[in-house]
N, C-alpha and C positions, 0 to 999 in steps of 0.2 A: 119157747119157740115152738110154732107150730110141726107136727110130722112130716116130713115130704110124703108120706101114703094118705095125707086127711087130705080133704078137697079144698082149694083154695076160699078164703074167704069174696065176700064181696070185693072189698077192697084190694085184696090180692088180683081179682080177676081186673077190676079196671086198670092195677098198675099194669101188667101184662099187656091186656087190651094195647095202652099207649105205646107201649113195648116193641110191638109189634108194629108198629105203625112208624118208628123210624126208619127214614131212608136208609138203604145205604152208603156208608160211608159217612155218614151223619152220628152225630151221640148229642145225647143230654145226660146229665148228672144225676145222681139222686135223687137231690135237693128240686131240682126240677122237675121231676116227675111229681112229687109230693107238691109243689107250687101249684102246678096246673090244675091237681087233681083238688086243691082246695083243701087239703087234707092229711096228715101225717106228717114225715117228716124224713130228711133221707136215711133214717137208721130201719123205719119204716120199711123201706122203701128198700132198703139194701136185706131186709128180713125179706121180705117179700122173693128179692132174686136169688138168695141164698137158698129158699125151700121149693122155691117151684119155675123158677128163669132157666132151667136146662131147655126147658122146650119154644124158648125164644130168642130172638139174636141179643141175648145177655152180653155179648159184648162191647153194644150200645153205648152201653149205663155204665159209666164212668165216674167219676171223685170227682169234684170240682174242679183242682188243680192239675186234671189231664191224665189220671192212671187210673188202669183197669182195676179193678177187682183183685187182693192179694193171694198170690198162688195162679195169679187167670191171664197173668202176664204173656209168656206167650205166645197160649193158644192165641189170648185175644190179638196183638200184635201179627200172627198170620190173617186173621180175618180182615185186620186195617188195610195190609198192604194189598189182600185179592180182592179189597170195596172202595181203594182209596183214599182213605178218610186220613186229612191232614195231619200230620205229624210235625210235631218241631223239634230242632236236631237230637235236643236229650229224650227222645222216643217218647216224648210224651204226645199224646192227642193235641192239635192244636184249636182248644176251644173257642178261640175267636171265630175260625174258620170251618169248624167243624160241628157248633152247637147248634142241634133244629129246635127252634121255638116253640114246635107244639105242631096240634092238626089247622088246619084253618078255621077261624073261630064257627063257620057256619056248621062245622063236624060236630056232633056231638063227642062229649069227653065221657 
């Protein structure tokens, strides 16, 4: 695993980039972020926010099946409730309703 003091890779920096570009109150997955980016893969991708996602709204980036990050539960769970982002009764994110597709394809990725 990379240091959190080395500077992020390429790949690191574009997961990020997209990172940062979710709305609030909106999440994508790992697996999603690794989809879009054409590249890796959500462990990838969970490595990525693990060494360098403090400085983005990491609480986005979600499991597929609707839970934060383990141990990130919840911080992340304050951030839901003051951005909105759907929830279904067993406090999970509700990904139907809550998952952003990406930037508009005209964006660059």
């Amino acid at each position: 695993m990379p240091r959190p003091d080395s500077h992020p890779t390429e790949y690191a920096e574009r997961v990020l980039d997209i990172v940062e570009r979710i709305p609030p109150g909106r999440v994508m997955a790992y697996g999603d972020i690794a989809e879009l980016l054409g590249e890796g893969g959500p462990r990838q991708v969970g490595t990525v926010m693990a060494v360098w996602g403090g400085g983005v709204p990491w609480w986005r980036v979600i499991r597929a099946d609707g839970t934060p990050a383990p141990g990130l539960e919840v911080r992340a769970r304050s951030h839901y409730a003051a951005e909105g982002t759907p929830l279904r009764p067993s406090g999970r994110v509700d990904m139907a309703a809550a998952r952003w597709e990406g930037p508009d394809p005209s964006e660059a990725v």
